[in-house]
N, CA, C and O atoms as CSV, one atom per row, in Angstrom:
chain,resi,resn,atom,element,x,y,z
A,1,UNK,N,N,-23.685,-54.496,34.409
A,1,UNK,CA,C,-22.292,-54.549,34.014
A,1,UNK,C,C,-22.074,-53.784,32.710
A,1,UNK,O,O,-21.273,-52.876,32.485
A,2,UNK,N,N,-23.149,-54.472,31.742
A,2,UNK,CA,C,-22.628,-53.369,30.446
A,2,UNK,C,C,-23.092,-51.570,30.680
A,2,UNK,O,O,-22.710,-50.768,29.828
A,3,UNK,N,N,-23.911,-51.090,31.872
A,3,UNK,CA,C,-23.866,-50.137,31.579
A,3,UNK,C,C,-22.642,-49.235,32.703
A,3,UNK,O,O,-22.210,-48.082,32.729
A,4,UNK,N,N,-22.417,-50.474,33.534
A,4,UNK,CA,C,-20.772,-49.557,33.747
A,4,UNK,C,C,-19.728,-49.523,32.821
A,4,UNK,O,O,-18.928,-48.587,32.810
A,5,UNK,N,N,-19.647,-50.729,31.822
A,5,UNK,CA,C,-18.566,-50.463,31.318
A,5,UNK,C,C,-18.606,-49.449,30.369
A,5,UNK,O,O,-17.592,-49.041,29.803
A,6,UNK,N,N,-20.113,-48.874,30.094
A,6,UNK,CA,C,-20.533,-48.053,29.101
A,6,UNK,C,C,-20.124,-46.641,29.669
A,6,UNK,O,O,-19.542,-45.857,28.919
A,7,UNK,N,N,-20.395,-46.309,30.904
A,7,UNK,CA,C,-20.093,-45.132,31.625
A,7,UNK,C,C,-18.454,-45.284,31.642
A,7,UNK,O,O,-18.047,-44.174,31.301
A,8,UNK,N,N,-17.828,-45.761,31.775
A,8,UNK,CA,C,-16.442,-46.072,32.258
A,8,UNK,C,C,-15.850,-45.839,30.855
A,8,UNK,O,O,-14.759,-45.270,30.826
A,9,UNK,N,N,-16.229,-46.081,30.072
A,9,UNK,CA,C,-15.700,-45.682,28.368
A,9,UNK,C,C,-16.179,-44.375,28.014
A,9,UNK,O,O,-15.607,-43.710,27.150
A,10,UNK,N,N,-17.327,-43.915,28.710
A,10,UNK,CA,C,-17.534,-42.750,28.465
A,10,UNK,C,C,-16.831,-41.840,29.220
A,10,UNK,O,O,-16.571,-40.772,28.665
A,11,UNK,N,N,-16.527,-41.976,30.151
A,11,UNK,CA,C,-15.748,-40.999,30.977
A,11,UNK,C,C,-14.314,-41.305,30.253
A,11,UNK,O,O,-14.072,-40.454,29.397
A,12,UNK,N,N,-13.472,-42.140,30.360
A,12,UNK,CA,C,-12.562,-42.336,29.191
A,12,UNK,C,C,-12.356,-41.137,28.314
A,12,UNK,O,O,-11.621,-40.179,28.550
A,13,UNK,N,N,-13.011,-41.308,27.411
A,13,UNK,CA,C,-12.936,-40.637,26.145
A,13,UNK,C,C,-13.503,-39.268,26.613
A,13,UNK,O,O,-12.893,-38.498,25.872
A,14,UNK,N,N,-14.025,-38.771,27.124
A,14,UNK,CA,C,-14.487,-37.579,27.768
A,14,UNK,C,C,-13.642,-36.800,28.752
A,14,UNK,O,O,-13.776,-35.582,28.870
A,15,UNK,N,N,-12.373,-37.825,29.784
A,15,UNK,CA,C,-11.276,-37.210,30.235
A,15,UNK,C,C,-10.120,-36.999,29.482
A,15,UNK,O,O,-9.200,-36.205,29.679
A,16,UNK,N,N,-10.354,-38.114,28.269
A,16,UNK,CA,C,-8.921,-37.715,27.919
A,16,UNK,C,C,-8.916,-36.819,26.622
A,16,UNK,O,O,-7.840,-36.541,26.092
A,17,UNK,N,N,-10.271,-36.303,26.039
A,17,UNK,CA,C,-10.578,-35.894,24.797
A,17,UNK,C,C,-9.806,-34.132,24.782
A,17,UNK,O,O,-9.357,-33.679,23.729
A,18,UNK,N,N,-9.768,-33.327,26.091
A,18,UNK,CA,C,-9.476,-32.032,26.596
A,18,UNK,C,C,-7.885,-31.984,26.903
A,18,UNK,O,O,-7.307,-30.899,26.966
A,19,UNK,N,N,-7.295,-33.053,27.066
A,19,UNK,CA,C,-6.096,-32.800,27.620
A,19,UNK,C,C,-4.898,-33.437,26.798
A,19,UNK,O,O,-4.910,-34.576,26.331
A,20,UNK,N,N,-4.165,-32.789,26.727
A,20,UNK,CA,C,-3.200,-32.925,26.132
A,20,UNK,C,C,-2.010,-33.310,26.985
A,20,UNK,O,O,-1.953,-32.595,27.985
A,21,UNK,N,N,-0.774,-34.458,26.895
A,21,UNK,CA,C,0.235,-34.532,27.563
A,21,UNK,C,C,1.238,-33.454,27.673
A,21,UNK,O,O,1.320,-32.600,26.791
A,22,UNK,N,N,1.814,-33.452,28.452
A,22,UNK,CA,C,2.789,-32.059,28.678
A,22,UNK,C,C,3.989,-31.915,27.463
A,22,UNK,O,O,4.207,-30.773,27.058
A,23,UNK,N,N,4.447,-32.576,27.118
A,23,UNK,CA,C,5.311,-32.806,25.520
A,23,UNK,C,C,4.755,-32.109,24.452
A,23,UNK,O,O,5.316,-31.305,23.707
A,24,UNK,N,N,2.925,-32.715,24.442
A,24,UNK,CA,C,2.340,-32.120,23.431
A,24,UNK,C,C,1.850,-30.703,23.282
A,24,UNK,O,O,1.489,-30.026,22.319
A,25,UNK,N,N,2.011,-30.413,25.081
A,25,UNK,CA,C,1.610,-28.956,25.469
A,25,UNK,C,C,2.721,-28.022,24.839
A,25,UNK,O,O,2.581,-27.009,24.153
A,26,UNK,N,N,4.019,-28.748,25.334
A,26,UNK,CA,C,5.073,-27.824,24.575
A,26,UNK,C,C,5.036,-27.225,23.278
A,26,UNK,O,O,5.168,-26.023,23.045
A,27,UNK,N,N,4.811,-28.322,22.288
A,27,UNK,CA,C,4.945,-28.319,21.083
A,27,UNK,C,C,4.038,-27.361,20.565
A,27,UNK,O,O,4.206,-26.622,19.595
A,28,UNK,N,N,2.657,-27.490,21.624
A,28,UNK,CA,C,1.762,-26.716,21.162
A,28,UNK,C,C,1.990,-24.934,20.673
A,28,UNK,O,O,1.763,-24.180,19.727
A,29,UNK,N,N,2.660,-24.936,22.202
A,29,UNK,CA,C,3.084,-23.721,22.536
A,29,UNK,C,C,4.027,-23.105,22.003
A,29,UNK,O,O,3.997,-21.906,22.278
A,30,UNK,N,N,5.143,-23.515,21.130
A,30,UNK,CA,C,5.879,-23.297,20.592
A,30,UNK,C,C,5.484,-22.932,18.944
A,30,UNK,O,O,5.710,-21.961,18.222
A,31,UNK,N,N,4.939,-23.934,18.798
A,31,UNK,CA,C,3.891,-23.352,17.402
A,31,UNK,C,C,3.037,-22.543,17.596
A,31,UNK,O,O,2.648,-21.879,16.635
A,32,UNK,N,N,2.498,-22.346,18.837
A,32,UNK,CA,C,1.647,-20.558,18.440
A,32,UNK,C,C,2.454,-19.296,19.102
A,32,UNK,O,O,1.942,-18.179,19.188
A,33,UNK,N,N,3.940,-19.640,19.615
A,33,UNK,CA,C,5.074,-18.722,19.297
A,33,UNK,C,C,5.267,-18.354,18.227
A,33,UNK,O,O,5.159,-17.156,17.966
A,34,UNK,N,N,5.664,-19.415,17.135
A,34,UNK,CA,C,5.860,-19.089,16.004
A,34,UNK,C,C,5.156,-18.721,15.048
A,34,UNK,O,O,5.533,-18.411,13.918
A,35,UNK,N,N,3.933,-18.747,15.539
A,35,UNK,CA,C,2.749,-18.369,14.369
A,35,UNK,C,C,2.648,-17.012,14.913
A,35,UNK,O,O,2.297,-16.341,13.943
A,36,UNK,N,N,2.768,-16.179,15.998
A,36,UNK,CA,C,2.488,-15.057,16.738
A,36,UNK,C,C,3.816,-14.259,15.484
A,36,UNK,O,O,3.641,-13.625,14.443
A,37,UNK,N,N,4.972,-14.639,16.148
A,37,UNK,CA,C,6.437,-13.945,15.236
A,37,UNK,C,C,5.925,-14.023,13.706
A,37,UNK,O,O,6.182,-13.004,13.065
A,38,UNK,N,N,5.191,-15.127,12.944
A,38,UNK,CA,C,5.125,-14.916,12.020
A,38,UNK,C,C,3.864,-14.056,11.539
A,38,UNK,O,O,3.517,-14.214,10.368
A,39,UNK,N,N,3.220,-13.248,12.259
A,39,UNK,CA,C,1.507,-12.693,12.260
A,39,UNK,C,C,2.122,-11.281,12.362
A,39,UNK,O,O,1.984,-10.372,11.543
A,40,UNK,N,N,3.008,-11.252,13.808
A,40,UNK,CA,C,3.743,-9.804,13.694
A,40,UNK,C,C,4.726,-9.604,12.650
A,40,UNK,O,O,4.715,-8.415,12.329
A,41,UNK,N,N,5.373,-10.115,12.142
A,41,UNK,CA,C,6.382,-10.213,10.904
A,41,UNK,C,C,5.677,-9.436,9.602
A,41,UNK,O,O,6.226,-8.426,9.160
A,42,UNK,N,N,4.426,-9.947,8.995
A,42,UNK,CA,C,3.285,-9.599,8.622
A,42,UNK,C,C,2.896,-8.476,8.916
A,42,UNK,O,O,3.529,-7.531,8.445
A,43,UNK,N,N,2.170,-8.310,9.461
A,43,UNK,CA,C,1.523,-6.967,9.934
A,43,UNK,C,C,2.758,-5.757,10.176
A,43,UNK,O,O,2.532,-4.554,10.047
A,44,UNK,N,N,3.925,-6.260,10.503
A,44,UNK,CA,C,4.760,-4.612,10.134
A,44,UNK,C,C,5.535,-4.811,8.429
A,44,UNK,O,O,6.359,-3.955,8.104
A,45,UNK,N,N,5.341,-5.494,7.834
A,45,UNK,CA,C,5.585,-5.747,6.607
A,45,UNK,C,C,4.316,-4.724,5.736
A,45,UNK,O,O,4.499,-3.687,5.099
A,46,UNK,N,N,2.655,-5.689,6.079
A,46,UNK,CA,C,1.955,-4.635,5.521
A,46,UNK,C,C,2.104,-3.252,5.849
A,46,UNK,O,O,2.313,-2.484,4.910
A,47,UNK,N,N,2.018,-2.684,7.290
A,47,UNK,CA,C,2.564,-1.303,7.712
A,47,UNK,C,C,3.075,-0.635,6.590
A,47,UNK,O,O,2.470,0.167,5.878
A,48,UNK,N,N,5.011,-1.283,6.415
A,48,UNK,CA,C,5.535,-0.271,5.334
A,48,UNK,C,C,4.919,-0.295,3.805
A,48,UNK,O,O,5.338,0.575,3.043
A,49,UNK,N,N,4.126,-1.067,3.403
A,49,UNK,CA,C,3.905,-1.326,1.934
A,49,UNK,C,C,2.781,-0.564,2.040
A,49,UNK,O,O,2.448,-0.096,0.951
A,50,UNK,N,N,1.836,-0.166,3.259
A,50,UNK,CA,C,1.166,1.283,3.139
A,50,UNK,C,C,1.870,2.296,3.171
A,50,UNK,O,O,1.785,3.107,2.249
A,51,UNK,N,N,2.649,2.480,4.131
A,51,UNK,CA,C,3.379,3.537,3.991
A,51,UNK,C,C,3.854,4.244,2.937
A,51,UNK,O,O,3.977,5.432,2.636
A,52,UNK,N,N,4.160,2.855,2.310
A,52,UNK,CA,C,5.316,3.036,0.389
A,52,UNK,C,C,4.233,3.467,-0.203
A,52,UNK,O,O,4.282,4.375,-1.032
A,53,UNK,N,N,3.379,3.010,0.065
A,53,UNK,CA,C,2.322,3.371,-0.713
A,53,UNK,C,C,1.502,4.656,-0.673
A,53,UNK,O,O,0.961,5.196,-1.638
A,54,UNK,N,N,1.497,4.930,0.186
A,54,UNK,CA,C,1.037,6.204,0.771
A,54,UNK,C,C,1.829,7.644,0.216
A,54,UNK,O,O,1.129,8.524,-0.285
A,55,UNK,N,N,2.726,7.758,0.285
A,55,UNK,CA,C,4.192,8.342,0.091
A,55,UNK,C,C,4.138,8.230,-1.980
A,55,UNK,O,O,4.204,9.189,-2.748
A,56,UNK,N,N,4.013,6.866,-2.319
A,56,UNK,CA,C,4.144,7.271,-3.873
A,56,UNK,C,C,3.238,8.178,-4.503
A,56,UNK,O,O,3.573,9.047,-5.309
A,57,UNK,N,N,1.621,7.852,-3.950
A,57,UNK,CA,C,0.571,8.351,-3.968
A,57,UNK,C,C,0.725,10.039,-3.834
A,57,UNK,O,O,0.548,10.874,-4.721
A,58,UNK,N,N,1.085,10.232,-2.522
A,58,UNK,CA,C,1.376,11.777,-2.777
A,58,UNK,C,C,2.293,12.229,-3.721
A,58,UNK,O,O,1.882,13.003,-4.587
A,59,UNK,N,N,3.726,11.809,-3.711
A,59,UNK,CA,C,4.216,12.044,-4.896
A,59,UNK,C,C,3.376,11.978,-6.300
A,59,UNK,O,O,2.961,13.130,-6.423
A,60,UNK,N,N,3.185,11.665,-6.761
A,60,UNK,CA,C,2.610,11.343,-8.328
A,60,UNK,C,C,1.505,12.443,-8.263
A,60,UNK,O,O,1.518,13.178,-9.251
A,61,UNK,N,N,0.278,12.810,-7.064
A,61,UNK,CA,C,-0.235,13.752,-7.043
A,61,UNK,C,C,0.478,15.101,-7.004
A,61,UNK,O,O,0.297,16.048,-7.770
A,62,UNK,N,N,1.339,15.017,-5.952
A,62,UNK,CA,C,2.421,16.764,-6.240
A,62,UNK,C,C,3.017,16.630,-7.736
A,62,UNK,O,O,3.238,17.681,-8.338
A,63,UNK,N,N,3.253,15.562,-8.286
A,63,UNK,CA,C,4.311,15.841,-9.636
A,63,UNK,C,C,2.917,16.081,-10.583
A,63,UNK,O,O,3.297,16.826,-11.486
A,64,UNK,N,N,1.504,15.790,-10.777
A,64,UNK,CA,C,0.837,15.896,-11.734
A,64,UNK,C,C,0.271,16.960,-11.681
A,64,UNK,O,O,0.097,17.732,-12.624
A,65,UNK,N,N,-0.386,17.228,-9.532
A,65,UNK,CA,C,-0.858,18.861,-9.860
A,65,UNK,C,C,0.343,19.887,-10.326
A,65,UNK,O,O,0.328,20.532,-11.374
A,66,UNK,N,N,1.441,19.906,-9.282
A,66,UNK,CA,C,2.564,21.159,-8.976
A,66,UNK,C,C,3.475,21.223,-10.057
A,66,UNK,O,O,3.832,22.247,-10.638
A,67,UNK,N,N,3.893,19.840,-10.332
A,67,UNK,CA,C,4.809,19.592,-11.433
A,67,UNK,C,C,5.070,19.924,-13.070
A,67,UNK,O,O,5.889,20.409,-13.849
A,68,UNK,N,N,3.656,19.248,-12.982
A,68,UNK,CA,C,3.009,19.685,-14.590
A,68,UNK,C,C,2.283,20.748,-15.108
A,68,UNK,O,O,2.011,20.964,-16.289
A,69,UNK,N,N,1.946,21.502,-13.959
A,69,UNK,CA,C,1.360,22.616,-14.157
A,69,UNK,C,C,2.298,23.977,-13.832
A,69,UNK,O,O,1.893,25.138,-13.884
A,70,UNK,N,N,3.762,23.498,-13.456
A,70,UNK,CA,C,4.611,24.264,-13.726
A,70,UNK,C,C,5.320,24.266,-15.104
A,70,UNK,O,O,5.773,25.183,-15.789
A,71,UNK,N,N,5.260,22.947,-15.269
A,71,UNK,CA,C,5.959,22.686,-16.798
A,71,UNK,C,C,5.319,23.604,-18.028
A,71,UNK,O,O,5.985,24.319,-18.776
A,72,UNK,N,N,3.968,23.436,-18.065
A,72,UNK,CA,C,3.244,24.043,-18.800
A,72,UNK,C,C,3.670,25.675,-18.796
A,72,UNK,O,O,4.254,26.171,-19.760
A,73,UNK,N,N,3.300,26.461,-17.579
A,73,UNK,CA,C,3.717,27.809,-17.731
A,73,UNK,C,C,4.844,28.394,-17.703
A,73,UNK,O,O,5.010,29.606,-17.566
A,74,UNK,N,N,6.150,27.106,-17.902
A,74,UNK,CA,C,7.330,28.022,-17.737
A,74,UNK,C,C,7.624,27.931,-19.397
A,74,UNK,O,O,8.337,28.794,-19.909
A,75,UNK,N,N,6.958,26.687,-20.338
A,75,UNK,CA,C,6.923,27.011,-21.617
A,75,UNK,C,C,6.046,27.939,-22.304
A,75,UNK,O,O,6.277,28.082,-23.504
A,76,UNK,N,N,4.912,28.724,-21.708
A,76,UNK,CA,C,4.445,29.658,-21.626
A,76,UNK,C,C,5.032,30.828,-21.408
A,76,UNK,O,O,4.570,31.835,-21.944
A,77,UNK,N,N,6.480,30.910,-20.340
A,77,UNK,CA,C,7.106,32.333,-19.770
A,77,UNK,C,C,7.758,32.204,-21.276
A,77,UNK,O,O,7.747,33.177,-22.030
A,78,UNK,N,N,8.309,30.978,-21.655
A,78,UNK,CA,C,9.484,31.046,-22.400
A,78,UNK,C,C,9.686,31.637,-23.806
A,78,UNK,O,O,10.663,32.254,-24.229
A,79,UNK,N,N,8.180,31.206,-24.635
A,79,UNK,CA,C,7.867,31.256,-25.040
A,79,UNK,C,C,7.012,32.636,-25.703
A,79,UNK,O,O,7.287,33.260,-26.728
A,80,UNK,N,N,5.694,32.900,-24.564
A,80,UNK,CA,C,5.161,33.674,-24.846
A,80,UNK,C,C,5.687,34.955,-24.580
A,80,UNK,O,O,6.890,35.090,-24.360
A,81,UNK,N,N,4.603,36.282,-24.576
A,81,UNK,CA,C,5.080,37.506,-24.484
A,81,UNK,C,C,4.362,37.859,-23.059
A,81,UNK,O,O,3.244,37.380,-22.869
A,82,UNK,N,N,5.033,38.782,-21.921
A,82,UNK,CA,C,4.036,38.854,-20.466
A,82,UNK,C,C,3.408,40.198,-21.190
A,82,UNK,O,O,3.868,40.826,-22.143
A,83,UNK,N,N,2.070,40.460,-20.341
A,83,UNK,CA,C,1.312,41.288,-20.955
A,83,UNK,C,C,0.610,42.568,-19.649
A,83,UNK,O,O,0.023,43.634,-19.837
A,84,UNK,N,N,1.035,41.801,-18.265
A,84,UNK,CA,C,0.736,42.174,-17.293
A,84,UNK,C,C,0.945,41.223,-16.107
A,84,UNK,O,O,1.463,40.159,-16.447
A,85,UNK,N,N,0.717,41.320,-15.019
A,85,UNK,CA,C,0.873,41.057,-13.960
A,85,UNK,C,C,0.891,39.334,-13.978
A,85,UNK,O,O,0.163,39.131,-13.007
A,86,UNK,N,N,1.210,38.194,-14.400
A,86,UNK,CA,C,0.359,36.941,-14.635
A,86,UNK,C,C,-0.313,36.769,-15.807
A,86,UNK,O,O,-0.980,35.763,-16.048
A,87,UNK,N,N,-0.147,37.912,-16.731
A,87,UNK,CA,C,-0.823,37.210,-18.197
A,87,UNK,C,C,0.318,37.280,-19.395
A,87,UNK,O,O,1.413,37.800,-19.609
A,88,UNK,N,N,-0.219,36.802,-19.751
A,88,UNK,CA,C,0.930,36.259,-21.249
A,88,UNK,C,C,-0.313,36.000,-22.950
A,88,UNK,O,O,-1.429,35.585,-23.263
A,89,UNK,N,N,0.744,36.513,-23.445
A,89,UNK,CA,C,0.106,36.560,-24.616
A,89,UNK,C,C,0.404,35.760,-25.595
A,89,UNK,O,O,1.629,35.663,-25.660
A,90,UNK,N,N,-0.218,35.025,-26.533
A,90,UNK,CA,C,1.028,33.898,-26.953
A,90,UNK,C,C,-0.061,33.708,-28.358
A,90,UNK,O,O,-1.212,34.109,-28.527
A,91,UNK,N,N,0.673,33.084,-29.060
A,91,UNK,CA,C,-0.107,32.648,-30.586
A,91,UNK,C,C,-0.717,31.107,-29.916
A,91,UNK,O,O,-0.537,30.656,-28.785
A,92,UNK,N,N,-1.467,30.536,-31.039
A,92,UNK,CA,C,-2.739,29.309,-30.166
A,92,UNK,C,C,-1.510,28.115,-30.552
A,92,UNK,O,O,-1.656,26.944,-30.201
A,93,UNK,N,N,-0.419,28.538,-31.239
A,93,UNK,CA,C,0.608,27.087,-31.671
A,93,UNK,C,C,1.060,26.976,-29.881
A,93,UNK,O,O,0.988,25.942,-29.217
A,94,UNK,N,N,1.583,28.508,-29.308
A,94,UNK,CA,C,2.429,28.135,-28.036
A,94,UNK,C,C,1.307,27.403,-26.772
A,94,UNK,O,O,1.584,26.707,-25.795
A,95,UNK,N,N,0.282,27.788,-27.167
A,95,UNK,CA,C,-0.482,27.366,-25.613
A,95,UNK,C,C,-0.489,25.995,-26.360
A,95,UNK,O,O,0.075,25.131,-25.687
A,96,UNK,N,N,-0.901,25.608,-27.395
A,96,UNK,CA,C,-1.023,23.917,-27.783
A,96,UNK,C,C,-0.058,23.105,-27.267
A,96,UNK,O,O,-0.332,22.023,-26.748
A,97,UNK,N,N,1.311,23.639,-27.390
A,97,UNK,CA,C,2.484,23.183,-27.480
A,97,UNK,C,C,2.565,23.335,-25.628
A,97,UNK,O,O,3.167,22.535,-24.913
A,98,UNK,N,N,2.101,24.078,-25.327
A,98,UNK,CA,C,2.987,23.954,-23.498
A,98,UNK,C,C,1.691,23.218,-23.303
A,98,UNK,O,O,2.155,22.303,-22.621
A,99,UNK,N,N,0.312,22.916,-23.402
A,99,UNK,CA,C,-0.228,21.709,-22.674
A,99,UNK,C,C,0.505,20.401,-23.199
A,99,UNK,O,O,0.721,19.571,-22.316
A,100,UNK,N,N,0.938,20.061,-24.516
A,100,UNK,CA,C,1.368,19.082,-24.648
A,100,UNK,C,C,2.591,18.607,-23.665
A,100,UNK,O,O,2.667,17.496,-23.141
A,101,UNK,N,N,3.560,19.710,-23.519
A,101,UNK,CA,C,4.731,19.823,-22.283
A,101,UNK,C,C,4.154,19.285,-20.910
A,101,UNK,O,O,4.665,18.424,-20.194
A,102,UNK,N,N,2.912,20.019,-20.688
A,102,UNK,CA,C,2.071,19.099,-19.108
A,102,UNK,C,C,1.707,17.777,-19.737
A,102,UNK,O,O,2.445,16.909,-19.271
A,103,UNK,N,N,0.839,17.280,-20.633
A,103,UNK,CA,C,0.346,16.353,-20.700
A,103,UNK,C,C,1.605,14.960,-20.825
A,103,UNK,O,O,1.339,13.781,-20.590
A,104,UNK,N,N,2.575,15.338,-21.128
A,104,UNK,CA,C,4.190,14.371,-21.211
A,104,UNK,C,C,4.680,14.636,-19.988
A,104,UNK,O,O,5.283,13.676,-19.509
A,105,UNK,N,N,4.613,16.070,-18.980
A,105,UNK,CA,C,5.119,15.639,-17.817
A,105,UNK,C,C,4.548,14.637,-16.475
A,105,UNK,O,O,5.044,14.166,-15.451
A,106,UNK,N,N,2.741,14.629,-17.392
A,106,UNK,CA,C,2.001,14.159,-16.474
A,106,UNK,C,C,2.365,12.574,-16.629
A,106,UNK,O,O,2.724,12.026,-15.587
A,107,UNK,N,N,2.303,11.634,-18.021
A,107,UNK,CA,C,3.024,10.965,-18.214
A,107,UNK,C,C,3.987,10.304,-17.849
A,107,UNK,O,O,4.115,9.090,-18.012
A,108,UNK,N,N,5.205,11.470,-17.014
A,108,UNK,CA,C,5.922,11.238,-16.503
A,108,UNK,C,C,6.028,10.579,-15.217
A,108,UNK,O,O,6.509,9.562,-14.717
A,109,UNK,N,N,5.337,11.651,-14.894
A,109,UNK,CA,C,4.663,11.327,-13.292
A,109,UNK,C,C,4.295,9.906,-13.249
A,109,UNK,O,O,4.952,9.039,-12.673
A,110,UNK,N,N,3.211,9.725,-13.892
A,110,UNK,CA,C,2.912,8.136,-14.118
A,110,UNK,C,C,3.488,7.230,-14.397
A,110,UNK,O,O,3.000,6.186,-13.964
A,111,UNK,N,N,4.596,7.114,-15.109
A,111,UNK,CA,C,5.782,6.270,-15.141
A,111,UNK,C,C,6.442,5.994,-14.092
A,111,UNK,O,O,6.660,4.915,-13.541
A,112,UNK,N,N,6.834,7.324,-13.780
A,112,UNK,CA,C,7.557,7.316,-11.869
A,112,UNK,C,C,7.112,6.812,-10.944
A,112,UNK,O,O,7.605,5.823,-10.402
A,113,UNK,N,N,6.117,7.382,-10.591
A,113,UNK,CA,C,5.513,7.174,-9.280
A,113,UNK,C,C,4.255,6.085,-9.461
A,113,UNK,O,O,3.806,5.611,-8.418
A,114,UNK,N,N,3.593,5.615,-10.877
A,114,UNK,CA,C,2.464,4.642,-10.605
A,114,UNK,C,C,3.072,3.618,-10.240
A,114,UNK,O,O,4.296,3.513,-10.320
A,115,UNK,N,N,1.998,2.369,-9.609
A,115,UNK,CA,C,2.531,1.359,-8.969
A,115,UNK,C,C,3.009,0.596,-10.133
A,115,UNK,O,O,2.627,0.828,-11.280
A,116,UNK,N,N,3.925,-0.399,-9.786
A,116,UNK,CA,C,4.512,-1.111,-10.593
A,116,UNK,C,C,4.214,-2.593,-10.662
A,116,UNK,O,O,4.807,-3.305,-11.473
């Protein structure tokens, strides 16, 4: 006798340990709806904040190579004397003075475009 009632409690707890009532099935299901909407919600959220990110990144690189290294030689055109084809002749105050012009536009750049 006690080892049926032992089997009979074991099967018990062993049929009902897997299954869930249909109410609870719902509920179930509805919460890993909402955890799904909230996983995809997420994941195209991170998407654009690479994207943004991606995008500032190049910017700040075009404004520090293209940007600042235009800044520099147009206070160089402005400034100095052309001497030939692409060269310029200048006293050592003007070349000091137009890297300082890149090194503040680079600055710039970094203000702008670093992350915040």
């Amino acid at each position: 006798m006690r080892c049926r009632t032992l089997l009979l409690t074991a099967a018990v707890v062993v049929g009902s340990s897997g299954c869930a009532t249909y109410w609870d099935h719902e509920s179930l299901q509805q919460r890993v709806t909402t955890l799904e909407g909230r996983v995809k919600k997420l994941e195209e959220e991170r998407k654009t904040v690479e994207k943004d990110d991606a995008e500032r990144r190049q910017k700040l690189e075009n404004c520090v190579t293209l940007e600042a290294d235009e800044e520099y030689w147009n206070y160089v055109r402005l400034n100095g004397k052309k001497i030939g084809e692409g060269k310029y002749s200048a006293s050592q105050y003007i070349w000091d003075q137009a890297r300082l012009h890149k090194m503040d536009k680079i600055e710039e750049c970094k203000l702008l475009y670093a992350r915040q």
